[in-house]
Jmol script that loads the backbone (N, CA, C; Angstrom):
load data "model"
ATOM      1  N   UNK A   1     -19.678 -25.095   4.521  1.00  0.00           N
ATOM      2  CA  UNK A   1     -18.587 -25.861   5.086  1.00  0.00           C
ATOM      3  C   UNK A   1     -17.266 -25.215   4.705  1.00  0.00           C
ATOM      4  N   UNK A   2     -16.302 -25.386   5.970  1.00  0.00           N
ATOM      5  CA  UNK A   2     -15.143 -24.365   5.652  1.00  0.00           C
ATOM      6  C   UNK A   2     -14.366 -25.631   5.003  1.00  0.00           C
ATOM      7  N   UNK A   3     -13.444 -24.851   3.956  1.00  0.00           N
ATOM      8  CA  UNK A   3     -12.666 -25.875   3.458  1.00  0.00           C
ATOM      9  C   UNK A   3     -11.150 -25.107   3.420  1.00  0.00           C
ATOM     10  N   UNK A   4     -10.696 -26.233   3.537  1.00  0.00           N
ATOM     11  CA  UNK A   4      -8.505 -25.943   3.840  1.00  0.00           C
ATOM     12  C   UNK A   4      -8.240 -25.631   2.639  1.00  0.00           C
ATOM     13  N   UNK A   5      -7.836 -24.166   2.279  1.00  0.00           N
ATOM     14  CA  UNK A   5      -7.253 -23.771   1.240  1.00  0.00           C
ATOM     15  C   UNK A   5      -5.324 -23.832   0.919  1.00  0.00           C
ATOM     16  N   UNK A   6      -5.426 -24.659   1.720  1.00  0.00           N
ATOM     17  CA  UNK A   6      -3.810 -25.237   1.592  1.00  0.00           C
ATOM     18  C   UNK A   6      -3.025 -23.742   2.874  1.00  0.00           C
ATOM     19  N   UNK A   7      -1.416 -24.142   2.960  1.00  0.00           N
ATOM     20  CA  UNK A   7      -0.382 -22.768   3.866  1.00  0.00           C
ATOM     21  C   UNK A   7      -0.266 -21.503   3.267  1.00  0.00           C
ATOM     22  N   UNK A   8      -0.462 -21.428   2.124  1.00  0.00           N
ATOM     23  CA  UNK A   8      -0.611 -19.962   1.619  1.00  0.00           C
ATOM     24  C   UNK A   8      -1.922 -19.201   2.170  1.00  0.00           C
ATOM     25  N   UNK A   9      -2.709 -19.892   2.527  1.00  0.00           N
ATOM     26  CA  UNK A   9      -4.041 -19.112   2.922  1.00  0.00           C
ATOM     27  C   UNK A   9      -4.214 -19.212   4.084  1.00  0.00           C
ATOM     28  N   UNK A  10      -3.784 -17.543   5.092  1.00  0.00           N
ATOM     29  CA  UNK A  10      -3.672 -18.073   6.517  1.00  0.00           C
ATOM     30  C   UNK A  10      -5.231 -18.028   7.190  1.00  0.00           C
ATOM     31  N   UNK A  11      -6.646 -17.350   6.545  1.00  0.00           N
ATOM     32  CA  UNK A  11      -7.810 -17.358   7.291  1.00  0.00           C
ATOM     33  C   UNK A  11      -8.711 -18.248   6.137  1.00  0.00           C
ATOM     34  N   UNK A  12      -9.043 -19.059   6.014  1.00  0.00           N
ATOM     35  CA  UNK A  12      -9.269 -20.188   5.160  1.00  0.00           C
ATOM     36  C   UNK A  12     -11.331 -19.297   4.627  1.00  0.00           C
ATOM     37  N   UNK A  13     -11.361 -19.129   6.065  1.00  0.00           N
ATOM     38  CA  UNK A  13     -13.029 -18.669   6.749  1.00  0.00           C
ATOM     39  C   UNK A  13     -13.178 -17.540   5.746  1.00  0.00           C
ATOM     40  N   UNK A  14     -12.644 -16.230   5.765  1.00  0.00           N
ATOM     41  CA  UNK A  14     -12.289 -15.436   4.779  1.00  0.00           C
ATOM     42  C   UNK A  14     -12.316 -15.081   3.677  1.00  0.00           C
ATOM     43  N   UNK A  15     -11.156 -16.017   2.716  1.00  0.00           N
ATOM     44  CA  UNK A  15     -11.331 -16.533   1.870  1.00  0.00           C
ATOM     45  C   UNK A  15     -12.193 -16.745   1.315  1.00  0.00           C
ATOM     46  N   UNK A  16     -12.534 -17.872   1.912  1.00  0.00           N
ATOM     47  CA  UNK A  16     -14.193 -18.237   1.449  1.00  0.00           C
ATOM     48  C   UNK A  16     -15.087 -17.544   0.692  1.00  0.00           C
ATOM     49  N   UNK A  17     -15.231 -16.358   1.964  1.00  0.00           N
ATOM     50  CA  UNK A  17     -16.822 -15.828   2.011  1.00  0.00           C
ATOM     51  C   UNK A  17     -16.336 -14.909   1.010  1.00  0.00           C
ATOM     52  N   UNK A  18     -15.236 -14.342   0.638  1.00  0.00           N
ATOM     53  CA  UNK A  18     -14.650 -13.085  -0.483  1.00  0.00           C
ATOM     54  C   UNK A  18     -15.153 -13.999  -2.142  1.00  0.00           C
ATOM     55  N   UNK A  19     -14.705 -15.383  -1.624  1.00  0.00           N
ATOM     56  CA  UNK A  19     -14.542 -16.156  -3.348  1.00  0.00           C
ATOM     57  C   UNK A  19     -16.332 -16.219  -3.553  1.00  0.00           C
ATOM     58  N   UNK A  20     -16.849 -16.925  -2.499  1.00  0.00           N
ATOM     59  CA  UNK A  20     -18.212 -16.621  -2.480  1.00  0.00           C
ATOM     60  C   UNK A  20     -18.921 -15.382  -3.052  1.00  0.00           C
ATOM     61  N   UNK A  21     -18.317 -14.407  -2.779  1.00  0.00           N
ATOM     62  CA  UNK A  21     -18.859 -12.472  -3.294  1.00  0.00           C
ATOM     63  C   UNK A  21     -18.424 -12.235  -4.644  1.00  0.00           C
ATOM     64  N   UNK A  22     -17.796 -13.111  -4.678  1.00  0.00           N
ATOM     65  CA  UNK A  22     -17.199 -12.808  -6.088  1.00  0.00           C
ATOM     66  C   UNK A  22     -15.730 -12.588  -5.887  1.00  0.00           C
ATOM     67  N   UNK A  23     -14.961 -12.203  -5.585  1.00  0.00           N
ATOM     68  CA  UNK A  23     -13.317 -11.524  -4.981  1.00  0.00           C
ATOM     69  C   UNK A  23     -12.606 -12.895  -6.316  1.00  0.00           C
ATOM     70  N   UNK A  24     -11.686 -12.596  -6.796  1.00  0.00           N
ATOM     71  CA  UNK A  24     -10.580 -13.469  -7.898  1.00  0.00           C
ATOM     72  C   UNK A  24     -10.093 -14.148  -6.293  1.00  0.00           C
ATOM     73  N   UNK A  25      -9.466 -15.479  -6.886  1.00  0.00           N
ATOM     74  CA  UNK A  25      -8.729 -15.814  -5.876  1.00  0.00           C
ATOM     75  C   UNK A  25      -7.047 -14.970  -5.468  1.00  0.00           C
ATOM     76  N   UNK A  26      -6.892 -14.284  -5.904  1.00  0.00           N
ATOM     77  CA  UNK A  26      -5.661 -13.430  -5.723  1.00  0.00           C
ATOM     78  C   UNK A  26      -6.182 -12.294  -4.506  1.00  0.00           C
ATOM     79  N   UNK A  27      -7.069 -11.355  -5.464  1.00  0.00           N
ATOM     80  CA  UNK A  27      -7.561 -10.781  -3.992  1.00  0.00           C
ATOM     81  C   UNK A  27      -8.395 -11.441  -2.916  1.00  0.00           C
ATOM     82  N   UNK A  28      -8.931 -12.185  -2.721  1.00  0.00           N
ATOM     83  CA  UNK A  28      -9.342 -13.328  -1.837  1.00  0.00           C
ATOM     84  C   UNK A  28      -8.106 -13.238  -0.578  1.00  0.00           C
ATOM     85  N   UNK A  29      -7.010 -13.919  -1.658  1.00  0.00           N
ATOM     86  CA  UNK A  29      -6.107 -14.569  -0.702  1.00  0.00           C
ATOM     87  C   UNK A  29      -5.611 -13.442  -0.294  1.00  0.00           C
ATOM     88  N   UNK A  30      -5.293 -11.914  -0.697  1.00  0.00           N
ATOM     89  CA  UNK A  30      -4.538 -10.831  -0.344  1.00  0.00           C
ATOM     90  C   UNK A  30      -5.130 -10.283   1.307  1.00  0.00           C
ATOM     91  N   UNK A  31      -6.568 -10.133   0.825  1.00  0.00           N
ATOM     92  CA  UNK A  31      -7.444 -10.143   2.168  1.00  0.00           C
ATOM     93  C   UNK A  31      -7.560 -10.692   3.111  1.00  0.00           C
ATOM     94  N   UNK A  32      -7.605 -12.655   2.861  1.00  0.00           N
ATOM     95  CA  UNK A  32      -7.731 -13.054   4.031  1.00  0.00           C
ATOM     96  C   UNK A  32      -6.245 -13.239   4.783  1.00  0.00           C
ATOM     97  N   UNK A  33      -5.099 -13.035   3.935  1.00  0.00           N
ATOM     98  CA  UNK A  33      -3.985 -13.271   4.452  1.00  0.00           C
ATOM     99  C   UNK A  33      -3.531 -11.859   5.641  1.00  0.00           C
ATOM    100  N   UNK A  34      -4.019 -10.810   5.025  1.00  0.00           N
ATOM    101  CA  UNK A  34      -3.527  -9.546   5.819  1.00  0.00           C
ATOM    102  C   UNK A  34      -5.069  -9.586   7.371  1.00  0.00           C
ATOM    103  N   UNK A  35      -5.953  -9.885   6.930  1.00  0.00           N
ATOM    104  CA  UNK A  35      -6.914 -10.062   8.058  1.00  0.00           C
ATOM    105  C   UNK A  35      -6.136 -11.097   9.145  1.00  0.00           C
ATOM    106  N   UNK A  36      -5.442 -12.228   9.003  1.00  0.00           N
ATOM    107  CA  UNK A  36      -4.849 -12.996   9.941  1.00  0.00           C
ATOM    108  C   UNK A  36      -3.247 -12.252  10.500  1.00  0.00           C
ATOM    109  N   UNK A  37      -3.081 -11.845   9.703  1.00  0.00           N
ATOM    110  CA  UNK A  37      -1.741 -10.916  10.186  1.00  0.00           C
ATOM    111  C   UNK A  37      -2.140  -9.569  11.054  1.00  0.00           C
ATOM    112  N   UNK A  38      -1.576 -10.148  12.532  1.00  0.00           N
ATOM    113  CA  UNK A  38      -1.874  -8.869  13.594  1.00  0.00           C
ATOM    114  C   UNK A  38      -1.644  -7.589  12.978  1.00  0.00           C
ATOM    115  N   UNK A  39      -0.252  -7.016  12.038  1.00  0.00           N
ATOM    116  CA  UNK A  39       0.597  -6.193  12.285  1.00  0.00           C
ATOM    117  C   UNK A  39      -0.254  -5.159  11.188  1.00  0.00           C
ATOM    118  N   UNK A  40      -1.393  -6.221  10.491  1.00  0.00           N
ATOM    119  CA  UNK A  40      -2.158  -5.409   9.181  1.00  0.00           C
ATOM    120  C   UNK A  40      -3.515  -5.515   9.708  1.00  0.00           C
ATOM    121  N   UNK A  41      -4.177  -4.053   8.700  1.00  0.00           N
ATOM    122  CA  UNK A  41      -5.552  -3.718   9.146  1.00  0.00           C
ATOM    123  C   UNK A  41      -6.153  -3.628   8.482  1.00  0.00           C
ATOM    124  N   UNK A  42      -6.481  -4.740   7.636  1.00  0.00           N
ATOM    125  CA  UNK A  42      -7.389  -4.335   6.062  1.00  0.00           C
ATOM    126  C   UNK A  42      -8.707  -3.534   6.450  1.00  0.00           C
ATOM    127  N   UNK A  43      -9.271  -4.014   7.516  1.00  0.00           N
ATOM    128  CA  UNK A  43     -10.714  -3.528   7.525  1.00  0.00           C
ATOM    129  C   UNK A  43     -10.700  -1.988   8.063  1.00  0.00           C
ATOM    130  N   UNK A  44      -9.770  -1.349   7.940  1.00  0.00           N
ATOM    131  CA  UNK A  44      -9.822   0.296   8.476  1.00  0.00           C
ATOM    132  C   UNK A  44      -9.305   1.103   7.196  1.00  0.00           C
ATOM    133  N   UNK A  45     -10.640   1.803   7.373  1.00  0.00           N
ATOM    134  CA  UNK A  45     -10.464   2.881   6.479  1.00  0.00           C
ATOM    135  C   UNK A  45      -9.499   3.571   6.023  1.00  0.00           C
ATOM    136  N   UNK A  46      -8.432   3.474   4.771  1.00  0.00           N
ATOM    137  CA  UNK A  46      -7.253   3.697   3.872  1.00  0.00           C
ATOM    138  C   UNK A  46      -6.966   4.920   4.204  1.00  0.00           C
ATOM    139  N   UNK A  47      -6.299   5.559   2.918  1.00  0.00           N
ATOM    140  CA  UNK A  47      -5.785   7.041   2.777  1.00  0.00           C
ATOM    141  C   UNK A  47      -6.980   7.809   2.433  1.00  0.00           C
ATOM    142  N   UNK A  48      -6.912   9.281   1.908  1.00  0.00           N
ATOM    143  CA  UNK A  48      -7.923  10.057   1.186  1.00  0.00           C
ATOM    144  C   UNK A  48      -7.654   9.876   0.020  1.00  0.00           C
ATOM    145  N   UNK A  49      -7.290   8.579  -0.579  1.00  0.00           N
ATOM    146  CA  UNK A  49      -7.255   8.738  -1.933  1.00  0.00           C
ATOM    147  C   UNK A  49      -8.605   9.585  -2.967  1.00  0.00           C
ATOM    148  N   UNK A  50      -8.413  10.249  -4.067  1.00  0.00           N
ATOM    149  CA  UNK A  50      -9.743  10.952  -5.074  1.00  0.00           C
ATOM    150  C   UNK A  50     -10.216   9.120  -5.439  1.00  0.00           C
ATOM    151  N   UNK A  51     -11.242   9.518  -5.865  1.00  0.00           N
ATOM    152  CA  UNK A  51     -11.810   8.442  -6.813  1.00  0.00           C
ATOM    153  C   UNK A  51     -11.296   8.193  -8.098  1.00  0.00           C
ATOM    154  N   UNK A  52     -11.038   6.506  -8.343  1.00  0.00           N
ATOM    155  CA  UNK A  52     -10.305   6.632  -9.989  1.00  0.00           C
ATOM    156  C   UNK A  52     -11.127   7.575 -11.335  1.00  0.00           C
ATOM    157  N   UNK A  53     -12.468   7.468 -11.032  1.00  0.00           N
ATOM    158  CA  UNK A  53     -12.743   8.837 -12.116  1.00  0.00           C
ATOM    159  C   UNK A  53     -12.098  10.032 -11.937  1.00  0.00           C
ATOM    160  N   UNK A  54     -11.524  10.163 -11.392  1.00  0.00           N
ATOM    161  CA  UNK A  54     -11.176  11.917 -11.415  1.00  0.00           C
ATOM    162  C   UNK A  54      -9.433  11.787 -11.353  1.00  0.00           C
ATOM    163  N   UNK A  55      -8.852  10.014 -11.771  1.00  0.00           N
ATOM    164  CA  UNK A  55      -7.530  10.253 -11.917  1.00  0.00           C
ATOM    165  C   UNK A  55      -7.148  10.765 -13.466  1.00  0.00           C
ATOM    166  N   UNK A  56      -6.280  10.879 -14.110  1.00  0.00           N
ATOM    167  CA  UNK A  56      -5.836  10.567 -15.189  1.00  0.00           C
ATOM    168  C   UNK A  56      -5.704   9.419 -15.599  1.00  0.00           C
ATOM    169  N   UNK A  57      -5.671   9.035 -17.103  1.00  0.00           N
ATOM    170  CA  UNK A  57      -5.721   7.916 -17.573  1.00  0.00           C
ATOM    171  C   UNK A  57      -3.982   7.325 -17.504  1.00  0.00           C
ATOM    172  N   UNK A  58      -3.360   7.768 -17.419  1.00  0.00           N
ATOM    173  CA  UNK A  58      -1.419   7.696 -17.207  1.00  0.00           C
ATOM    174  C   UNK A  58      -1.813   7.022 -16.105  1.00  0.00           C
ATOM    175  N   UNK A  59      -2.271   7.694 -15.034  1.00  0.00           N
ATOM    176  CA  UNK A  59      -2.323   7.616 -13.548  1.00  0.00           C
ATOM    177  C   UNK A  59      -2.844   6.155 -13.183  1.00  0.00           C
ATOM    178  N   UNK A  60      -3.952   5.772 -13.843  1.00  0.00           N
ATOM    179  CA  UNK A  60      -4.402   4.542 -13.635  1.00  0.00           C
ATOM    180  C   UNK A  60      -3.693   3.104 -14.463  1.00  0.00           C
ATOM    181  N   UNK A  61      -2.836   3.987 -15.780  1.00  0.00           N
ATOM    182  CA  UNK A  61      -2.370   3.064 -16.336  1.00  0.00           C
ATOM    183  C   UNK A  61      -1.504   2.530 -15.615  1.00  0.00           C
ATOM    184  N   UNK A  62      -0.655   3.689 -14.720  1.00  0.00           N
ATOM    185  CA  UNK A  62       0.575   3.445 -14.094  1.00  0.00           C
ATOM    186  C   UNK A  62       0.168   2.433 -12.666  1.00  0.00           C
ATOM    187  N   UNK A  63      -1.238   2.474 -11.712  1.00  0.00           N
ATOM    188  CA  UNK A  63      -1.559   1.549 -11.155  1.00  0.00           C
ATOM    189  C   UNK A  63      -1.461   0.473 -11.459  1.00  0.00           C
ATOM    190  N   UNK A  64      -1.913   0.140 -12.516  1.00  0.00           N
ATOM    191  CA  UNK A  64      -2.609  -1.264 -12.983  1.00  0.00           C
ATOM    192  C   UNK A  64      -1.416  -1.955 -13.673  1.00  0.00           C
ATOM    193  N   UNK A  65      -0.465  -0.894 -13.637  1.00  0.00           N
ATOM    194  CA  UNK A  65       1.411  -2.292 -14.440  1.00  0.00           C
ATOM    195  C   UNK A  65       1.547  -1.872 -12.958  1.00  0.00           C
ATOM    196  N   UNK A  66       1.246  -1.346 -11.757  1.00  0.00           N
ATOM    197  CA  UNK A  66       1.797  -1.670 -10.243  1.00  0.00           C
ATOM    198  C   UNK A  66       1.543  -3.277  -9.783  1.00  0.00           C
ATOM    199  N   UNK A  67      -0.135  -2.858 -10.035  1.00  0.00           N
ATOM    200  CA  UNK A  67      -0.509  -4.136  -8.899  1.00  0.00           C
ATOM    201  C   UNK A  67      -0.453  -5.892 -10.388  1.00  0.00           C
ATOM    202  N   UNK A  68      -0.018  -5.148 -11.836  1.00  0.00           N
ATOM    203  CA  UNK A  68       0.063  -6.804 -12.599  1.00  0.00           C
ATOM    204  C   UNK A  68      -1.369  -6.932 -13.498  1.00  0.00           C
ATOM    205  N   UNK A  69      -2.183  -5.631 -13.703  1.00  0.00           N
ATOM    206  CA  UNK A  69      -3.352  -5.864 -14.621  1.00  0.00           C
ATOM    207  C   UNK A  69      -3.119  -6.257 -16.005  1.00  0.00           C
ATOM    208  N   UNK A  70      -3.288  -7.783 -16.245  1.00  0.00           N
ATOM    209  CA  UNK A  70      -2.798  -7.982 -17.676  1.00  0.00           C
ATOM    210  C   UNK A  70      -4.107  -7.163 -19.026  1.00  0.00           C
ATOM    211  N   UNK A  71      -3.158  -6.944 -20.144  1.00  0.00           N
ATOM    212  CA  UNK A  71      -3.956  -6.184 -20.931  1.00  0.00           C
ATOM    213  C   UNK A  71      -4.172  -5.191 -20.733  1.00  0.00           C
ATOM    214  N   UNK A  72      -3.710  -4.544 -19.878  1.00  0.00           N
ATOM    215  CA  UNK A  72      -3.799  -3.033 -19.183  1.00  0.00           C
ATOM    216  C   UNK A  72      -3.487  -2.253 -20.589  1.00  0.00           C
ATOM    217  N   UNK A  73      -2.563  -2.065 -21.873  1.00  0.00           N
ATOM    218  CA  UNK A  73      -1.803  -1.354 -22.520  1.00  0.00           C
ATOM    219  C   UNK A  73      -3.112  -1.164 -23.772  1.00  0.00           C
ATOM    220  N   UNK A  74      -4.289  -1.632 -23.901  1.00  0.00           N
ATOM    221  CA  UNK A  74      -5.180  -2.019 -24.760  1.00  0.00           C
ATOM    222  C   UNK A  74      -6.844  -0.958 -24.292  1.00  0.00           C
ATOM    223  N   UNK A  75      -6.329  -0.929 -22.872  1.00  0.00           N
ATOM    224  CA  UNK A  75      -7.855  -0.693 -22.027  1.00  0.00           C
ATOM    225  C   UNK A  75      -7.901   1.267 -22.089  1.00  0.00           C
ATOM    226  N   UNK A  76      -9.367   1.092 -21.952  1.00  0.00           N
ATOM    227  CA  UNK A  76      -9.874   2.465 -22.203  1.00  0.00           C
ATOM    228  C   UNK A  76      -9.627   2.959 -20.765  1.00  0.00           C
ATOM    229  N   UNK A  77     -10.008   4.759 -20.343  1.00  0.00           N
ATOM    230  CA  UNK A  77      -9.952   5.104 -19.007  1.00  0.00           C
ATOM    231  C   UNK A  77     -11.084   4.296 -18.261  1.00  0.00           C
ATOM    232  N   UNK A  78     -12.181   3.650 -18.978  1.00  0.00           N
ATOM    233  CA  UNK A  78     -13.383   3.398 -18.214  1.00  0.00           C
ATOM    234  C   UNK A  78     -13.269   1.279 -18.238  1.00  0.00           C
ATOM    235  N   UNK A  79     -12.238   1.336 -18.829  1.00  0.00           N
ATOM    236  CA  UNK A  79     -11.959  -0.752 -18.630  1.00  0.00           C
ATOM    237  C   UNK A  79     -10.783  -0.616 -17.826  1.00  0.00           C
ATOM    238  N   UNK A  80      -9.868   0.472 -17.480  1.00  0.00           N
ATOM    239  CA  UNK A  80      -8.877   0.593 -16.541  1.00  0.00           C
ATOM    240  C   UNK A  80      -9.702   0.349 -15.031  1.00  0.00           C
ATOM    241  N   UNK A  81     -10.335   1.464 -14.778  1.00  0.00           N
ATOM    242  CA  UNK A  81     -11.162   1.748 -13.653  1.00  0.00           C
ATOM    243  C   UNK A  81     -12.074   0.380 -13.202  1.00  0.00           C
ATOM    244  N   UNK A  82     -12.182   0.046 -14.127  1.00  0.00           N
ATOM    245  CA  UNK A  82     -13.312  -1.405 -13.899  1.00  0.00           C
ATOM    246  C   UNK A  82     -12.263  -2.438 -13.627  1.00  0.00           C
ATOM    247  N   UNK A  83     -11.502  -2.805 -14.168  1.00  0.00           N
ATOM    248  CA  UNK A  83      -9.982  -3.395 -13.908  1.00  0.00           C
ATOM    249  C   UNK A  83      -9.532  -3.160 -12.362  1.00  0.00           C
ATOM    250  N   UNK A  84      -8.872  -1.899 -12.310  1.00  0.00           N
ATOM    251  CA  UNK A  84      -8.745  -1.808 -11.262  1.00  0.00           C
ATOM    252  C   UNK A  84      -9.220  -2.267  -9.739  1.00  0.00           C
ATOM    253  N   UNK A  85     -10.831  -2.431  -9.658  1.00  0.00           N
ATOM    254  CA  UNK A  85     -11.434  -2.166  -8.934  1.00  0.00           C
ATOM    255  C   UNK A  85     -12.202  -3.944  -8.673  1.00  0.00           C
ATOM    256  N   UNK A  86     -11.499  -4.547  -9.904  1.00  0.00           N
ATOM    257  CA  UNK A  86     -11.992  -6.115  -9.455  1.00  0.00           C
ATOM    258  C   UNK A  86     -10.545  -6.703  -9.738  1.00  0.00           C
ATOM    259  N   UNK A  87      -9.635  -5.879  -9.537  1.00  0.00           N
ATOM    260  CA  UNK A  87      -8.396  -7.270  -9.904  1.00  0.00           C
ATOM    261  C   UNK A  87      -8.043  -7.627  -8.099  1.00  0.00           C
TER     262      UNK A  87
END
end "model"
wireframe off; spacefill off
backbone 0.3
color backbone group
């Protein structure tokens, strides 16, 4: 059963099925909000970014104070990467 995740959450359906998979409700809502927005294309394949193993550990530190990874200043190259990749 779909349930109303209140006006911040513009595909409710979405949502859902991400919180269901596991997704935090932050990325949940990041997803289903850009999936309802014409002008964005979550579901198409990104840049050529490398894989975070083969960044530097700076490199990922410097991601993770981008996107708000708390405890980031504590984490190894291999709890960055894991961080990264579920925040």
């Amino acid at each position: 059963m779909e349930k109303n995740h209140g006006p911040t959450i513009k595909d409710d359906e979405t949502y859902q099925s991400l919180r269901e998979d596991g997704a935090s409700k932050e990325k949940a809502a990041r997803i289903a909000n850009a999936q309802a927005n014409s002008s964005q294309h979550p579901s198409e394949k990104g840049g050529e970014a490398k894989p975070y193993e083969d960044w530097k550990k700076d490199e990922l530190y410097d991601r993770a104070k981008e996107i708000g990874v708390k405890g980031r200043s504590n984490m190894t190259k291999k709890e960055l990467i894991s961080a990264l990749r579920n925040h």
